[in-house]
C-alpha positions in Angstrom: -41.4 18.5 -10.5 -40.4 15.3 -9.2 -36.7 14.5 -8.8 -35.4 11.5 -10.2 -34.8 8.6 -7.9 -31.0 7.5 -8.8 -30.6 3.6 -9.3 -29.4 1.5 -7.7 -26.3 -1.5 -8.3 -25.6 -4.4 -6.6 -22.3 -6.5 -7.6 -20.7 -9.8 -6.8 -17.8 -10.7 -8.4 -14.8 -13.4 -8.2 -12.4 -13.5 -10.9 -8.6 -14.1 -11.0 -5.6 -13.8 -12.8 -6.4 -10.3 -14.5 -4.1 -7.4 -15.7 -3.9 -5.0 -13.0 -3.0 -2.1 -15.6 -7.1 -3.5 -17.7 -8.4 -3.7 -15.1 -7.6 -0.2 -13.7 -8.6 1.7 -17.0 -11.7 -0.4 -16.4 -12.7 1.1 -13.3 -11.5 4.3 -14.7 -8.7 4.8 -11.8 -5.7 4.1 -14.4 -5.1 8.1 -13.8 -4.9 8.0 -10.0 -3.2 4.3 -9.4 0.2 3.6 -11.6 0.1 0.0 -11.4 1.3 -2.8 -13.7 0.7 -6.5 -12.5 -1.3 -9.2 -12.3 -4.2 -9.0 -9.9 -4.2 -12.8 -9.0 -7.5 -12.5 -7.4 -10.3 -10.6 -6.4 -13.3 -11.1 -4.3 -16.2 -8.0 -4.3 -20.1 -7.9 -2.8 -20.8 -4.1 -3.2 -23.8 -2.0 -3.9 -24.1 1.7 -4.5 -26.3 4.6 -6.8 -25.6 4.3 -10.3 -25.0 7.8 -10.8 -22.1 10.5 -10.7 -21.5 9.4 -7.2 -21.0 5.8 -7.5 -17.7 5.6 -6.4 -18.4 7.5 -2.6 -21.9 5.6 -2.6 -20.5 1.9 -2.7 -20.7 -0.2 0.5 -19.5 -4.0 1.1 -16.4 -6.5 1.5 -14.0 -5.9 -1.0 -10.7 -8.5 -0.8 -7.4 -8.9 -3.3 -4.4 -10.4 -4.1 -1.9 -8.6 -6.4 1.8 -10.3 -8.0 4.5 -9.0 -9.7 3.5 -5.9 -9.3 5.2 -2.4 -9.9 4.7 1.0 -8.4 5.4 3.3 -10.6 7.0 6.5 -10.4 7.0 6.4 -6.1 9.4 4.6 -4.2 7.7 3.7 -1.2 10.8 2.5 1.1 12.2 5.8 0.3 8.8 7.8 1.5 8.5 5.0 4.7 12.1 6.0 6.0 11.2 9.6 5.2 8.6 9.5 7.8 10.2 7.1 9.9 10.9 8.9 14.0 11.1 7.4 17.2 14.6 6.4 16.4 17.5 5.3 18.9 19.4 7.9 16.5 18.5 10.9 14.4 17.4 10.4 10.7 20.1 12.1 9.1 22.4 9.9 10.9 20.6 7.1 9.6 20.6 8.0 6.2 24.3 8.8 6.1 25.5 5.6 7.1 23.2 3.4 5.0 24.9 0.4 3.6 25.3 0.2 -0.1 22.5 -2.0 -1.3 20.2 0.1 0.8 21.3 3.5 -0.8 21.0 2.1 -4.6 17.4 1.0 -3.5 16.2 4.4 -2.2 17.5 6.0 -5.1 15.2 3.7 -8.0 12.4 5.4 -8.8 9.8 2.7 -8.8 8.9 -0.1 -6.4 8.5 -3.7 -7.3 5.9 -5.4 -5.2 6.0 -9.3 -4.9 2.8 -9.8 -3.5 0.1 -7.2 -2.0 -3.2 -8.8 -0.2 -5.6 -6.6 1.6 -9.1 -7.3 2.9 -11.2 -4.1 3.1 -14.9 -2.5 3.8 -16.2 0.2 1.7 -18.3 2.9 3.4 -19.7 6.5 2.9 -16.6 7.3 0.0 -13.9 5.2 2.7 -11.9 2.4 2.1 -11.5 0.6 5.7 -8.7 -1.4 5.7 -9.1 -4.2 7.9 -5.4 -6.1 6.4 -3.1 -5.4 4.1 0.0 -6.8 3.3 2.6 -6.4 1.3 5.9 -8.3 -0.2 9.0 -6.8 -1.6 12.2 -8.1 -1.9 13.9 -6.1 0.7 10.7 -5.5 3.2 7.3 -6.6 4.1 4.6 -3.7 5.6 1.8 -4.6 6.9 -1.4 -2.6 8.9 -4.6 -1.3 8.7 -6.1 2.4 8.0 -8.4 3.9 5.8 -8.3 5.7 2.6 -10.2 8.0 1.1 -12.0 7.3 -2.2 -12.2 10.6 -3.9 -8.8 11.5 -3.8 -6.7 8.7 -2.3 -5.6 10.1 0.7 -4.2 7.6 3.3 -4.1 7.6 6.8 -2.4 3.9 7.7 -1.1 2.6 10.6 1.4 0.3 9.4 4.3 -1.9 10.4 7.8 -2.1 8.0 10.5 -5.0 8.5 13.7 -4.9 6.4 14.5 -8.9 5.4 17.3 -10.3 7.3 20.0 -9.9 4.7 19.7 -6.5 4.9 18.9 -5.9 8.3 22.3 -7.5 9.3 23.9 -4.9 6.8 22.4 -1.8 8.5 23.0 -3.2 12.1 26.7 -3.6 11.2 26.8 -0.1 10.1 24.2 1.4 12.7 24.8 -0.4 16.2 22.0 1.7 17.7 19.4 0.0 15.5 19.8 -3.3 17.6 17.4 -3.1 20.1 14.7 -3.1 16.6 15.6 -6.3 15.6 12.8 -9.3 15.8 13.4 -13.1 16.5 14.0 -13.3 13.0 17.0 -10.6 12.7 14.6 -8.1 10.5 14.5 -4.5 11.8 11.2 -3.5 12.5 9.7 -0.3 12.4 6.3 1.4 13.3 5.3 3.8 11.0 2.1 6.0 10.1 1.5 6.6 6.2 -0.5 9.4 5.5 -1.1 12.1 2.2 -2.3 11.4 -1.2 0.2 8.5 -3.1 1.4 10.0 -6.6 -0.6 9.8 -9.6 
């Protein structure tokens, strides 16, 4: 008996100003992403096997541009300064002398994103992130890594700078964190995200 050769897709796409929560339940990801935006603009040349392993068989350039976006249900300044060592003092000292505005932040439990743009290969079931960038109103991250198709899973190398307003605030409260600060006055920390984001 002859097995049946699986077909084969190729897709090129450009398209703008879409609902990022549509567009999600679309591509069947609205379980593993909780997202609600506007993707302001993607740009896709991918082929792969149209069959049950389409997802892990596509390859090609992927780019995007999200706005007004929310994350919801994760607060990811919260889960960056969870992770956050090679500090001139320890974390818990950190987090106990956070100045107000910063505290109230950590404790919401979603994240509004500005802007989010990331250009990206896929390969063999991995993302590879070439650039990504992201906009909130109290920090901007930005890196590259990889992630993991079937389940998510992360592994970026990343960069996070509190905005100056806030970086100020800390500093006056945490002296230590001086030697951090950039030309600009933003505190700027290396960091490594890695693990499965929530569902």
């Amino acid at each position: 008996v002859m097995s049946q050769v699986p077909k084969r897709m190729t897709a090129k796409l450009k398209a703008d100003q879409i609902s990022l929560q549509e567009a999600l339940k679309g591509l069947n990801l609205a379980d593993k992403l909780s997202l609600q935006g506007t993707l302001e603009s993607l740009s896709l040349d991918l082929a792969g096997k149209l069959d049950k392993t389409l997802l892990t068989s596509l390859q090609g350039p992927l780019s995007l541009s999200l706005v007004d976006t929310q994350l919801e249900g994760f607060n990811l300044l919260r889960a960056i300064i969870e992770k956050l060592d090679k500090l001139p003092i320890s974390k818990d000292a950190l987090l106990a002398r956070l100045p107000a505005t910063m505290t109230a932040t950590l404790e919401e439990e979603n994240t509004p994103i500005s802007s989010l743009k990331a250009a990206l290969n896929l390969r063999q079931g991995q993302a590879s992130i070439r650039s990504f960038a992201l906009l909130s109103d109290l920090f901007s991250l930005k890196g590259t890594g990889t992630v993991l198709l079937k389940d998510n899973t992360l592994d970026l190398d990343t960069t996070i700078a509190l905005n100056s307003e806030l970086s100020t605030e800390l500093v006056d409260k945490v002296k230590e964190l001086t030697v951090l600060r950039d030309s600009k006055d933003s505190l700027v920390f290396p960091v490594m995200i890695t693990g499965t984001p929530p569902k």
